[in-house]
N, C-alpha and C positions, 0 to 999 in steps of 0.2 A: 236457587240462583236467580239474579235479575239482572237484564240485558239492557242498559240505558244508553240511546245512541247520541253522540256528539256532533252528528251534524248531519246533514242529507247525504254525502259524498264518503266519511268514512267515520272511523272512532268509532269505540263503546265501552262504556264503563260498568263494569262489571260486579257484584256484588253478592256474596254470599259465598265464596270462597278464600280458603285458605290456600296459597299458593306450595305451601311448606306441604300439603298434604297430598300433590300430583305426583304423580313417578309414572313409569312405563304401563299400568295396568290401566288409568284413565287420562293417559296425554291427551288420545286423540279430542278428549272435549273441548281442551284448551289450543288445542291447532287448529282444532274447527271453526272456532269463534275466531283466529290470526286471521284464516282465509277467508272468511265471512267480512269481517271488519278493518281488515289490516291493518290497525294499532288497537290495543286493547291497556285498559287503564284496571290497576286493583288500589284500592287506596287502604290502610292500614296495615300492612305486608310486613311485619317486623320480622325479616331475615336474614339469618348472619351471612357472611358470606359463602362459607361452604354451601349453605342453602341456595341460595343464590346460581351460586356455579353448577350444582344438581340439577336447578332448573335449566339451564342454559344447557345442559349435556343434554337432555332431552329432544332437545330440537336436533342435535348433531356436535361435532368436533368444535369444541371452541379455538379461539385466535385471540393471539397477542397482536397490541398492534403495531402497524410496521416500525414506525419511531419511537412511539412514549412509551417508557417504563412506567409498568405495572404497579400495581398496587402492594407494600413490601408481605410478603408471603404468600402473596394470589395475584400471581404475573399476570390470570389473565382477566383481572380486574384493572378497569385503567379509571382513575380518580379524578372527576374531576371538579378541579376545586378556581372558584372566581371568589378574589379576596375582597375585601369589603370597599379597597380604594383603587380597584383594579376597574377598566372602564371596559376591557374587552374580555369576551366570555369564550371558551372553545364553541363551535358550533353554530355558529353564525352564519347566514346567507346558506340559501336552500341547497342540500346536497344528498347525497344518497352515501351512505358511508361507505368507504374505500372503494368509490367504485374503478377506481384507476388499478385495481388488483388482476390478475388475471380471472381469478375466482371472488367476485366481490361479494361480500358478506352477507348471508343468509337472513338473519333477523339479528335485532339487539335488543339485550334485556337492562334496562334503565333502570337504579334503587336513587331516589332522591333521600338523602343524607339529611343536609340540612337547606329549609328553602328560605328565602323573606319575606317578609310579610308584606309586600307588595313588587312586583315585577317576576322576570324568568320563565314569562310560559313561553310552551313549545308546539310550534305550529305544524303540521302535517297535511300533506296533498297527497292525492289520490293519481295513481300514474296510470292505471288502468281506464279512469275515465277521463284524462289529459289526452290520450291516444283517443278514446270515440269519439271526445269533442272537438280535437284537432283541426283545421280549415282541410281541406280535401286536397288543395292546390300542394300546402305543405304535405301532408300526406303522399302524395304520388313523389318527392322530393327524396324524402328520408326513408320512405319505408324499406325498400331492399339494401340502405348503406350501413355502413360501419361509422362510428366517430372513438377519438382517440381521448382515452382519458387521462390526466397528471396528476399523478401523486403533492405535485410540489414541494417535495424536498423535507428535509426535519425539519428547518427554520420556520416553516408554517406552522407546523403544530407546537413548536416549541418558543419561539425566540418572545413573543407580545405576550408570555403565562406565567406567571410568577413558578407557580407551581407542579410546572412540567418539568420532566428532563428526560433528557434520551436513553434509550434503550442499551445504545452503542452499536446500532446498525446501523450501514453505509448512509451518511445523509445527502447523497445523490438523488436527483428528481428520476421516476422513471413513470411507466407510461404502459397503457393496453388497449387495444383496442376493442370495442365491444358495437353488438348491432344496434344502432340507436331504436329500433322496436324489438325487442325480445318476449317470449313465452315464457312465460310460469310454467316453473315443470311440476307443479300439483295441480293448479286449475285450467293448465291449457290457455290463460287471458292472454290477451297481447298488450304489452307495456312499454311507454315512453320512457327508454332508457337511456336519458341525456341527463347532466344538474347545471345549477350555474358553476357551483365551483369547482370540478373536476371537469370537465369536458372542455374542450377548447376545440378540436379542429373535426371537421365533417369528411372522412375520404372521398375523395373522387370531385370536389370541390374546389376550386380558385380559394384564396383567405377571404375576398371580400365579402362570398356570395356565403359561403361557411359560416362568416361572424353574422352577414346578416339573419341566417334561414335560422341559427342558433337563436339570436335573440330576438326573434318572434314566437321562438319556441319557449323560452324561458317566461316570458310575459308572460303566457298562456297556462304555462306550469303553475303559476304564481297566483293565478284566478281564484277570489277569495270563495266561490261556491263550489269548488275542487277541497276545497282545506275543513278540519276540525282546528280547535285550539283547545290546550288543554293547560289548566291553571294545576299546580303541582301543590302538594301540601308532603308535610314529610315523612317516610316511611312509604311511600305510594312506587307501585312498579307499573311501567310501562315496556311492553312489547311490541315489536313494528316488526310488518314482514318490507325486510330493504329491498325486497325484489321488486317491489309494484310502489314504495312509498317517498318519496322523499321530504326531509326536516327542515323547519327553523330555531334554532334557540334565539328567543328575544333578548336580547343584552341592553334591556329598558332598564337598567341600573346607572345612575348621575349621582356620581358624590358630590359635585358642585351644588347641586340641588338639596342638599340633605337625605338621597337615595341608595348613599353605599352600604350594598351589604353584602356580606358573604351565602355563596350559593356551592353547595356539595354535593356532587351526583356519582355514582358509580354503574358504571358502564361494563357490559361481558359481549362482546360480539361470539356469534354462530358461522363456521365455515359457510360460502355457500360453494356455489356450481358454477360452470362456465356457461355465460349468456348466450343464446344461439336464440 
């Protein structure tokens, strides 16, 4: 096995294993390397999807997700497909996935389908040292409150995708509230648990002073020496721990330009726990 790391702050690309050959008797090597690294890259993974979901049961119970229907015969694969003249991609603008859940999701296991030969990588920040580096001032601010996060409704996830549809659960927005620094219940870390696109209000806050403490926080999330980048080629799996990580997908594809292309990913989330 060789350990190649993607940045100073988190990533590592992994090599010398076969993903199809972990089960129960050596997970913990590859949980080890999640907490170590918290996003870990394998690149030639050619696994069907039961494989796939095998792996994902490993970590714990998987989840369908609250809106988009699944993938047909493995609901809890959700497909996601950006067609070649399509200009927005799911996954845009930095979030921590479903963190508006009451129990937001444990880790997610990524298969890149089919990629383009130019654009689609996906950016990753480190929230456990977004919290050390944090300014001190904000700090004394947030650190004992709550902030409320929103689902935003189906229409978010479904209405701008060619290729999504709904589940046929309620498409009402709904909401939870979570401690904006939470602990890893493996490594005990403390984690800036806020994103740009789910989080909206700070309890105990006026709106003005909430929007602003928020987007000082978000700047700072966003700090490009916090972040890995990782350029996808196809067949390649990615694993994030959502507790400590939050994403970007770059939607750097311009059909005006001669840049449209189709980009196919399959996505399996992991239950998690409730943030305390």
């Amino acid at each position: 096995m060789k350990v190649k790391l993607c940045s100073g702050a988190l990533g590592a690309e992994i090599e010398g294993i076969d993903l199809r050959t972990i089960n129960s008797d050596n997970f913990k090597l590859i949980n080890d390397l999640l907490l170590e690294h918290k996003v870990i890259f394998f690149r030639e993974q050619n696994m069907s999807p039961e494989e796939q979901i095998n792996l994902a049961k490993l970590f714990g119970p998987v989840e369908e997700h609250a809106y988009v229907k699944g993938l047909e015969g493995y609901p809890e694969i959700t497909r996601l497909i950006k067609d070649a003249e399509e200009k927005n991609q799911w996954g845009e603008g930095w979030h921590s996935d479903v963190s508006y859940n009451e129990t937001p999701t444990k880790a997610v296991i990524l298969k890149s389908v089919k990629i383009p030969p130019v654009g689609g990588d996906t950016v990753f920040s480190n929230m456990e040292l977004a919290w050390e580096t944090l300014d001190k001032e904000l700090k004394k601010i947030v650190e004992n409150r709550r902030a409320e996060h929103f689902s935003l409704g189906a229409g978010f996830f479904i209405d701008s995708y060619k290729h999504f549809e709904s589940n046929g659960n309620d498409a009402k927005e709904y909401s939870n509230h979570h401690p904006i620094v939470r602990t890893h219940p493996e490594t005990g870390k403390k984690i800036l648990f806020v994103n740009w696109t789910y989080t909206k209000k700070i309890e105990g806050l006026e709106e003005h002073e909430s929007n602003e403490v928020l987007s000082k926080i978000f700047e700072h999330q966003s700090r490009l020496d916090l972040t890995c980048r990782y350029s996808w080629t196809e067949d390649n799996i990615a694993i994030w721990d959502n507790r400590c990580v939050i994403h970007y997908a770059i939607a750097d594809f311009f059909p005006g330009r001669g840049l449209g292309y189709e980009r196919v990913m399959d996505r399996i989330a992991v239950l998690g726990d409730r943030p305390y």
